[in-house]
C-alpha positions as CSV (number, residue, x, y, z in Angstrom):
1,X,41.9,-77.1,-17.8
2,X,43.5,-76.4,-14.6
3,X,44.8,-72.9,-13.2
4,X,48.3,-73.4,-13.9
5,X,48.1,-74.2,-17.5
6,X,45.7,-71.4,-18.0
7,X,48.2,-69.3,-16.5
8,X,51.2,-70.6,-18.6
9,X,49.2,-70.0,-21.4
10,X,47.9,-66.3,-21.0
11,X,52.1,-65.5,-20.0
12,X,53.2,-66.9,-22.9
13,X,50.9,-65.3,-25.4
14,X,51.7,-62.1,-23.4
15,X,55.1,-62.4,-24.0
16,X,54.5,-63.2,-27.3
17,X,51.8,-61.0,-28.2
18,X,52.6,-57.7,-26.2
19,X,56.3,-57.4,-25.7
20,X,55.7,-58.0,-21.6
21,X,59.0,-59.2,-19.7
22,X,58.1,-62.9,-18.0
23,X,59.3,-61.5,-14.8
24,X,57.3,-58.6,-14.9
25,X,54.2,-61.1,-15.3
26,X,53.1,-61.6,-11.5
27,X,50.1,-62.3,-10.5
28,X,49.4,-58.8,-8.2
29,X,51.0,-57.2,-11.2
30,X,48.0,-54.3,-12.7
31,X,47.1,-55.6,-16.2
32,X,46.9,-51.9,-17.9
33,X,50.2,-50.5,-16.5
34,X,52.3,-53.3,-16.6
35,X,51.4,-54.7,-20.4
36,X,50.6,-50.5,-21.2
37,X,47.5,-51.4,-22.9
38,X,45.2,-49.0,-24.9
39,X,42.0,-49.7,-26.2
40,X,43.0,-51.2,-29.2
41,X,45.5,-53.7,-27.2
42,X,42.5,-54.8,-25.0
43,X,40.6,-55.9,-28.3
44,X,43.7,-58.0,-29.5
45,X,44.1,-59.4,-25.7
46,X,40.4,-60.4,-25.6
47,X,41.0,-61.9,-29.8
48,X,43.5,-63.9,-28.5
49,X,42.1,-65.2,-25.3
50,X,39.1,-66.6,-27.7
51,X,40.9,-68.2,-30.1
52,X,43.1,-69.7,-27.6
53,X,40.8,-70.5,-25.0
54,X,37.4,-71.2,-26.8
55,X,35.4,-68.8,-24.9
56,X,33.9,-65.8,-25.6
57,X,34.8,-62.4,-23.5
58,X,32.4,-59.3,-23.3
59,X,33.0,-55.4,-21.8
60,X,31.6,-56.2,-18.9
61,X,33.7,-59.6,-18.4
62,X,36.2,-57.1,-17.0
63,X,34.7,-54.9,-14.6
64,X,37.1,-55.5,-11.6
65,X,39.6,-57.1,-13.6
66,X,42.7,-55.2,-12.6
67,X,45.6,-57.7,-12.0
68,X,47.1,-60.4,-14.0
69,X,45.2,-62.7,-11.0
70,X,42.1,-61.1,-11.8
71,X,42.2,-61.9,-15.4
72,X,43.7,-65.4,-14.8
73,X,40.4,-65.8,-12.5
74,X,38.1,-64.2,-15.1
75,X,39.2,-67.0,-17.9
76,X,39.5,-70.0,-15.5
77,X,36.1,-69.2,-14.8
78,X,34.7,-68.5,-18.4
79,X,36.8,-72.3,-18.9
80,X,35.6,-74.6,-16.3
């Protein structure tokens, strides 16, 4: 799966899934402040990255993972 459709893919269920503004959804953008996740959100973000991607995403899978580039990064690699 190439970079672009991964990243088409992770907007749209953010959109979807978290109420996030397409614009706002840049790739220097921080993942925590601009989607305002808690705890529990980050459970439902890594629930739908498996079931929509196939892969499996642990804690430490996100050590570093700051921006929306990061996390595009992080599942691109856990992908391919």
């Amino acid at each position: 799966m190439d970079k672009n459709t991964i990243i088409t893919k992770v907007n749209d269920f953010l959109v979807d899934e978290f109420e996030a503004e397409l614009d706002e959804l840049t790739p220097e953008a921080n993942l925590k402040e601009t989607l305002e996740l808690d705890s529990l959100d980050y459970v439902d973000l890594v629930v739908a990255v498996e079931s929509e991607f196939g892969v499996k995403l642990a804690a430490e899978d996100f050590v570093g993972v700051e921006t929306l580039e990061n996390f595009y990064n992080l599942i691109d690699k856990k992908v391919n």
